[in-house]
C-alpha positions as CSV (number, residue, x, y, z in Angstrom):
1,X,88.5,87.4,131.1
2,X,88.7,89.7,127.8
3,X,91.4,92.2,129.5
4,X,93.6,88.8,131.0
5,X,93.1,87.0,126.9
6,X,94.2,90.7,126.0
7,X,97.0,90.8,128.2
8,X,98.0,87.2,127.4
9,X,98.2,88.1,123.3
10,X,100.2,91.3,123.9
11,X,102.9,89.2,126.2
12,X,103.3,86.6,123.4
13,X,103.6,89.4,121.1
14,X,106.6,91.0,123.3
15,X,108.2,87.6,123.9
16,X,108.6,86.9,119.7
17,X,109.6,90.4,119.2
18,X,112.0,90.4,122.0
19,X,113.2,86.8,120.2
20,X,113.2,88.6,117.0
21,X,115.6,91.2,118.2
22,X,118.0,88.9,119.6
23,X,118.2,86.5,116.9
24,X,118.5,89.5,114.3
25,X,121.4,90.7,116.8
26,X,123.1,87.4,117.2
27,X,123.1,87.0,113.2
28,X,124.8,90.4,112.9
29,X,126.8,89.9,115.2
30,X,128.4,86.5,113.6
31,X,128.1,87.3,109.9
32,X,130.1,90.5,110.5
33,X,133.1,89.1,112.9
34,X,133.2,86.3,110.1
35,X,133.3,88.9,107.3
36,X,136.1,91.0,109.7
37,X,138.0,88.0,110.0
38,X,138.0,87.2,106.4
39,X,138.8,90.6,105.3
40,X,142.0,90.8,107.8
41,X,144.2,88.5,105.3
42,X,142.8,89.3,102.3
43,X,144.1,93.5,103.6
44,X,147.4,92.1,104.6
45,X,148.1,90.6,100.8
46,X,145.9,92.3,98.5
47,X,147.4,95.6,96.6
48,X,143.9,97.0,95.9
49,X,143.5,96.2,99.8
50,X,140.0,98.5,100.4
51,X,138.2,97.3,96.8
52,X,138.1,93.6,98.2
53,X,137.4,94.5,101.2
54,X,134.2,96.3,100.7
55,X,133.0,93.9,98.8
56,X,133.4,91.1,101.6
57,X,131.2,93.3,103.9
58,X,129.1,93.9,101.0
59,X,128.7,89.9,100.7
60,X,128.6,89.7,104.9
61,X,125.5,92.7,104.2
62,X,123.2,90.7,101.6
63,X,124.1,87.6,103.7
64,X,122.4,89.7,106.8
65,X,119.3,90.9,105.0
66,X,118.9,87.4,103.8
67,X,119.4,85.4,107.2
68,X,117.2,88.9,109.5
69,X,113.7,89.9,110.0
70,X,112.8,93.2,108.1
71,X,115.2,96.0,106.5
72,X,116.5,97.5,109.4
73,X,119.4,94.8,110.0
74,X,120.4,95.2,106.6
75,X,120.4,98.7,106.7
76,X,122.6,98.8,110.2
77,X,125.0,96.3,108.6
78,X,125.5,98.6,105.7
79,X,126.4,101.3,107.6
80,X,128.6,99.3,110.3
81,X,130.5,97.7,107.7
82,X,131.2,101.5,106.1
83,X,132.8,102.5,109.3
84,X,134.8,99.6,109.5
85,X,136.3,99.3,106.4
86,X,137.3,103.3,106.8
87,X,138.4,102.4,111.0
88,X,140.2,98.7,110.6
89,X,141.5,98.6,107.2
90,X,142.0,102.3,105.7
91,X,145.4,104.5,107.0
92,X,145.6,105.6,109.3
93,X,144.7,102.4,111.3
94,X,141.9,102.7,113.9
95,X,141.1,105.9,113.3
96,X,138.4,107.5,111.4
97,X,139.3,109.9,108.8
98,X,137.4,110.6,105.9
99,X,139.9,113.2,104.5
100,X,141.6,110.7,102.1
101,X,141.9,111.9,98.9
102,X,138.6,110.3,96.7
103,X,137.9,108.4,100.0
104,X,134.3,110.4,100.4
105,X,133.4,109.6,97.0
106,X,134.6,105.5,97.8
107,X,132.3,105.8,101.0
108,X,129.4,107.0,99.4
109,X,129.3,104.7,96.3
110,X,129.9,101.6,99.2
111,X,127.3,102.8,101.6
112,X,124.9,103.3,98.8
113,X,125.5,100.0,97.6
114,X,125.3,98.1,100.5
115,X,122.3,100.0,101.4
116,X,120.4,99.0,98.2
117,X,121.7,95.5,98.4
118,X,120.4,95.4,101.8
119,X,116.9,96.5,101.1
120,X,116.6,94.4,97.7
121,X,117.4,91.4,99.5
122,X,115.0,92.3,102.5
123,X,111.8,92.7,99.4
124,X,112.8,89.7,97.6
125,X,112.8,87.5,100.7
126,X,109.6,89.5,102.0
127,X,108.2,88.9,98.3
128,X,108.9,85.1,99.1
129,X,107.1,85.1,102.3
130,X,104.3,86.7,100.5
131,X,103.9,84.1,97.9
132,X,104.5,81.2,100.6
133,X,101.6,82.4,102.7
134,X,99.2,83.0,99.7
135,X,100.5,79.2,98.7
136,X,99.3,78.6,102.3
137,X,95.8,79.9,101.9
138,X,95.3,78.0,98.6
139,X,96.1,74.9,100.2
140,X,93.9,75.6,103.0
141,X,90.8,76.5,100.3
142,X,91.9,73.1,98.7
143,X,91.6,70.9,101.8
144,X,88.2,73.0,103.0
145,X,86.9,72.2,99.4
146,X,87.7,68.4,99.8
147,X,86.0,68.1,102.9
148,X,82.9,69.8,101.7
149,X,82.9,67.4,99.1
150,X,83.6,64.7,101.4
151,X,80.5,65.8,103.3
152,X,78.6,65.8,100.2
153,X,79.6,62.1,99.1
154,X,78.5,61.3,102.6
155,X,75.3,62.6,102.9
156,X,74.8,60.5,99.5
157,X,76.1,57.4,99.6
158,X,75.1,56.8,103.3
159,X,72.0,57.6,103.6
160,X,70.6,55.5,100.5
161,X,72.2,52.6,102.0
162,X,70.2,53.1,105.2
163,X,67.0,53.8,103.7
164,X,67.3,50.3,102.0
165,X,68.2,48.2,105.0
166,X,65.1,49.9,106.9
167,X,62.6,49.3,104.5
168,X,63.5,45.9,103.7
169,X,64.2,45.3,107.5
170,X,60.7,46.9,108.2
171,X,58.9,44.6,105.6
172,X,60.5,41.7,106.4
173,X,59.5,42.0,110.0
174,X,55.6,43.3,109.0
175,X,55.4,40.4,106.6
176,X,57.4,37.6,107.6
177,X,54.5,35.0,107.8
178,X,53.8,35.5,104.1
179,X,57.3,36.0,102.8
180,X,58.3,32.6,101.0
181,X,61.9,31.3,102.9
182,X,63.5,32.6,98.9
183,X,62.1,35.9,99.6
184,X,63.2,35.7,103.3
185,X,66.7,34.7,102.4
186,X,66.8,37.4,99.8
187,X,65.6,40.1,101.6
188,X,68.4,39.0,104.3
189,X,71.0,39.1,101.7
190,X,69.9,42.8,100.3
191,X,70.1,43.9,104.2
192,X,73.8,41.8,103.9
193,X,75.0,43.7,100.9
194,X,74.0,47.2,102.3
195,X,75.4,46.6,105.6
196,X,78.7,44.9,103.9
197,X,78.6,48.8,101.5
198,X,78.5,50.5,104.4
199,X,81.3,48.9,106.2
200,X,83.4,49.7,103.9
201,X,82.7,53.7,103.6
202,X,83.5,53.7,107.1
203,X,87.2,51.9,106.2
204,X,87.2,54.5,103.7
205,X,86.5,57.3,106.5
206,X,89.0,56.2,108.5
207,X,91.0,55.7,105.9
208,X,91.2,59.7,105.4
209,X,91.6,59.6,109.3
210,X,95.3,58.4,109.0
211,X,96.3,61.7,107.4
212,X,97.3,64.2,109.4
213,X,95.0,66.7,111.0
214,X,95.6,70.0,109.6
215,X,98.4,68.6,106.8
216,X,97.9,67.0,103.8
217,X,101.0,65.0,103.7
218,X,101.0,61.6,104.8
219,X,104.0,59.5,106.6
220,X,105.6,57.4,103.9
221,X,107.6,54.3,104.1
222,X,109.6,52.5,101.0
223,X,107.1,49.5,100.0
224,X,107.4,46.8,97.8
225,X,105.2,47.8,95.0
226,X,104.2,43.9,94.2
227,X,103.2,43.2,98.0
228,X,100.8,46.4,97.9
229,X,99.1,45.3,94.5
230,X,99.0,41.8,96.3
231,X,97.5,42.6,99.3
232,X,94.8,45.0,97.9
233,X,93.5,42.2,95.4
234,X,93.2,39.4,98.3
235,X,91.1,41.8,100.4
236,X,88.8,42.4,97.3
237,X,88.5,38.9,96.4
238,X,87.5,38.3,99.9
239,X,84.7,40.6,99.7
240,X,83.7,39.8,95.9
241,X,85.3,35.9,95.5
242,X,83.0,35.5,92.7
243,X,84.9,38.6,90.6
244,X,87.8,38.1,88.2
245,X,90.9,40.1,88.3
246,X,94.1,40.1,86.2
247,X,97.1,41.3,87.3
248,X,100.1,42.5,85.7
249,X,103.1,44.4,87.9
250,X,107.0,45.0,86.6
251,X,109.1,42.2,87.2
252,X,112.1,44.2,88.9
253,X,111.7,44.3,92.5
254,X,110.9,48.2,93.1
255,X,110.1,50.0,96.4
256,X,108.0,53.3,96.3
257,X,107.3,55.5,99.5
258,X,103.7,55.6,99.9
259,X,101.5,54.8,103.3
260,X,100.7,51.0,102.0
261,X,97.4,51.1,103.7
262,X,96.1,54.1,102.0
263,X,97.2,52.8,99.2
264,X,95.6,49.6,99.4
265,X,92.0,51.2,100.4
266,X,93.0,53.6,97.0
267,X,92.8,50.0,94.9
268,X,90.3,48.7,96.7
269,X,87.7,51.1,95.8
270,X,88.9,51.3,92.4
271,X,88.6,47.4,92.1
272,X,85.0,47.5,93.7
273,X,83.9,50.9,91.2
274,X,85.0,48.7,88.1
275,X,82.7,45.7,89.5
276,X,79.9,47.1,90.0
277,X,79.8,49.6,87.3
278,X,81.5,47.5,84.7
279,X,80.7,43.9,83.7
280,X,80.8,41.6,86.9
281,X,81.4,38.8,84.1
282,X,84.2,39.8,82.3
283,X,87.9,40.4,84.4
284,X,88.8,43.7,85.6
285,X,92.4,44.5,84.7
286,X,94.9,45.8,87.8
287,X,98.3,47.2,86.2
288,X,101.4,49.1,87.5
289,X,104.2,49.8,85.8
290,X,106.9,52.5,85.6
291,X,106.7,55.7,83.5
292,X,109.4,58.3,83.9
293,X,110.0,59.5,88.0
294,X,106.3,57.7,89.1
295,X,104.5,54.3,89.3
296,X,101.3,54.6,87.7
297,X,98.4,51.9,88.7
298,X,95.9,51.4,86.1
299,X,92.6,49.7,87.0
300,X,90.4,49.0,83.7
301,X,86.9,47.4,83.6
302,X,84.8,46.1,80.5
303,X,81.3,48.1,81.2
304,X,79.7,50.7,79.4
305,X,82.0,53.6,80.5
306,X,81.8,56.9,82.1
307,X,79.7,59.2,80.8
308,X,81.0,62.7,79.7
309,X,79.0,64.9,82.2
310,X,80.0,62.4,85.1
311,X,83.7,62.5,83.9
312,X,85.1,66.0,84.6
313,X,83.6,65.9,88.2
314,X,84.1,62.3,88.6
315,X,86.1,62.8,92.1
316,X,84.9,65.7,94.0
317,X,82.5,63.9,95.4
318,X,79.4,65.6,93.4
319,X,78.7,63.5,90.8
320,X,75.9,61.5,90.4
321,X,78.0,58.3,89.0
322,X,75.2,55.3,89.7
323,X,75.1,53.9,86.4
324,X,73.2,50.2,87.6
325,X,69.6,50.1,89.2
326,X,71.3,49.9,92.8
327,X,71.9,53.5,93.5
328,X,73.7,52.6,96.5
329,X,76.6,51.1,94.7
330,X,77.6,55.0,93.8
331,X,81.0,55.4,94.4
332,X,80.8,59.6,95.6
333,X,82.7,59.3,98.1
334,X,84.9,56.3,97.6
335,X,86.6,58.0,94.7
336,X,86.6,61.5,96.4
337,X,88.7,59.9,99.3
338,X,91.2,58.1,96.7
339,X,92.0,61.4,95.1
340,X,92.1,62.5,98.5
341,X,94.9,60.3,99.5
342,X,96.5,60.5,95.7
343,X,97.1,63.7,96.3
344,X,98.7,63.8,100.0
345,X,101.2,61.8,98.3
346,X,102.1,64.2,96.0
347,X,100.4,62.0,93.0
348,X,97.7,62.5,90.4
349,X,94.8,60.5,89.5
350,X,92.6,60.9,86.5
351,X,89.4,59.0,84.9
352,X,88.8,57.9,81.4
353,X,87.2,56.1,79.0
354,X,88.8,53.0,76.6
355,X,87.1,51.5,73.6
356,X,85.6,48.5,76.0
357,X,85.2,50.4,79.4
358,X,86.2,52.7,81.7
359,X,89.7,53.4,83.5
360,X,91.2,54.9,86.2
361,X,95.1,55.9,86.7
362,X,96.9,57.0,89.8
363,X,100.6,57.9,89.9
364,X,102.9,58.0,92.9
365,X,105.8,60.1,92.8
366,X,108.9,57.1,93.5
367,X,111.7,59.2,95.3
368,X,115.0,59.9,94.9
369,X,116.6,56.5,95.9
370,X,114.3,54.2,93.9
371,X,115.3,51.6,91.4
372,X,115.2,53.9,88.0
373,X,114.2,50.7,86.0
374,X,111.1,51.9,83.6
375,X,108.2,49.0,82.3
376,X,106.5,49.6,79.2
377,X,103.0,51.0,79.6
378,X,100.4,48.1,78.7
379,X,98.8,47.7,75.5
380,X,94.9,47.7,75.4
């Protein structure tokens, strides 16, 4: 099984070599009769006829090394074009003579030339693939992180959850013929609002499920940025009717490529953070608006704030931010999951404190073909 694996590995290997090798060819091939074909006029009508024409098969070289594999189509082109420039365009005509007078000199200063082109562009573009793969590796170490911290939040804000709706399950099944029906009903609606927490960290985890495996990009559409805000506050206010939100969105009509239900979950969790770890009485604040290329979301609440050693690690998922007497309403891994998705947007998200409360900011980069129009930031 080893020796056939083996075998299968060293095949593959042959086939994109062989691949390699022809494309490499092919490219040659083209760039060269392209640069032959240009240099054929530019002999017929040019005075200093064997000047310009080195230096189109120099161009056709560094266009070689920088559409090849490795230094050794560069270096072939280099030497190839030599010859032809001395066979095709220097008396007498198809021949090769190297006997001119300060022609030997002229072919050494154009092969050197085209040699160090050749292998200059071959390390700068092998420099690039070097950077590109090490760009690679960091993204990879970034994605591993977030799913360790996912993990974490997980672990945390699950299993608290679950440890409430079996102990109050368990007592109100040992004990139901002394429970009052006020402590019956309110032992119900505990195992409600834990089941009802739960439900939604599982949105939230298949939430994270929409982005690609292996990627973090997501598929963007254009959306209307009013219909997204819209939509994200009715599906809080179904789950929390009694909270207060205000709402304040530009009043230009502007489209911004996101994944709306990503999005949507992103604002939900911020809405349900500032309820339960603000002040359910007092309205929490929802605005967008437009500052510079991106449109920033701003979700503001009027509790005691975030405290400074939750603050810097506030969304990898570590964080012990539970600042009421439920500890299951910590929002881990809710907030690790919206700078999750922030980020496979290409956006940012950050945490802070006002002089009433805390706040949370998200921007989303708006694209190249969306309405320019910039909204003041608001005033709090």
């Amino acid at each position: 099984m080893n020796r056939f694996k083996s075998s299968l590995e060293q095949f593959k290997y042959t086939k994109i070599w062989q691949n390699s090798v022809a494309r490499n060819f092919i490219v040659c091939l083209g760039i060269l009769a392209v640069a032959t074909g240009a240099a054929a006029p530019v002999a017929q009508f040019s005075t200093n006829d064997t000047v310009n024409v080195a230096m189109i098969y120099i161009l056709s070289v560094l266009m070689i090394a920088r559409y090849t594999d490795g230094y050794i189509p560069g270096i072939i082109a280099s030497v190839v074009s030599t010859f032809f420039v001395n066979l095709i365009f220097t008396y007498p005509y198809m021949e090769l003579n190297f006997t001119l007078e300060g022609y030997p000199s002229t072919f050494l200063c154009m092969l050197t030339i085209a040699l160090i082109t050749s292998a200059a562009t071959s390390r700068m573009k092998e420099q690039s693939r070097i950077l590109n793969e090490r760009e690679k590796l960091l993204m990879e170490a970034e994605k591993e992180k977030m799913r360790a911290n996912l993990l974490r939040a997980i672990s945390h804000d699950l299993r608290t959850p679950l440890t409430s709706i079996i102990g109050t399950s368990s007592a109100y099944l040992e004990n139901s013929k002394a429970l009052s029906c006020e402590e019956k009903a309110y032992m119900v609606q505990n195992i409600r609002e834990d089941a009802n927490w739960l439900l939604n960290m599982v949105e939230n985890l298949l939430s994270v499920t929409r982005i690609r495996d292996g990627d973090t990009r997501v598929s963007k559409s254009p959306e209307p940025l009013e219909e997204v805000v819209s939509e994200a506050v009715q599906r809080f206010r179904k789950r929390f009717p009694q909270a207060t939100v205000t709402v304040q969105v530009p009043e230009d009509f502007i489209m911004i490529p996101m994944d709306a239900t990503l999005i949507e979950q992103v604002l939900i969790n911020l809405l349900e953070n500032a309820y339960y770890h603000g002040n359910p009485s007092k309205p929490i604040s929802l605005n967008a608006f437009i500052q510079a290329s991106s449109a920033c979301f701003q979700v503001s609440d009027q509790g005691p704030g975030i405290s400074e050693e939750n603050l810097a690690a506030i969304f990898d998922g570590s964080a012990a931010f539970s600042q009421s007497s439920d500890s299951h309403k910590g929002m881990g891994i809710g907030l690790s999951i919206c700078k999750t998705i922030i980020s496979a947007h290409g956006g940012t998200i950050r945490a802070g404190n006002l002089s009433n409360g805390a706040c949370f900011t998200f921007s989303l980069p708006l694209g190249e073909n969306t309405n320019d129009t910039k909204t003041k930031h608001p005033d709090h």
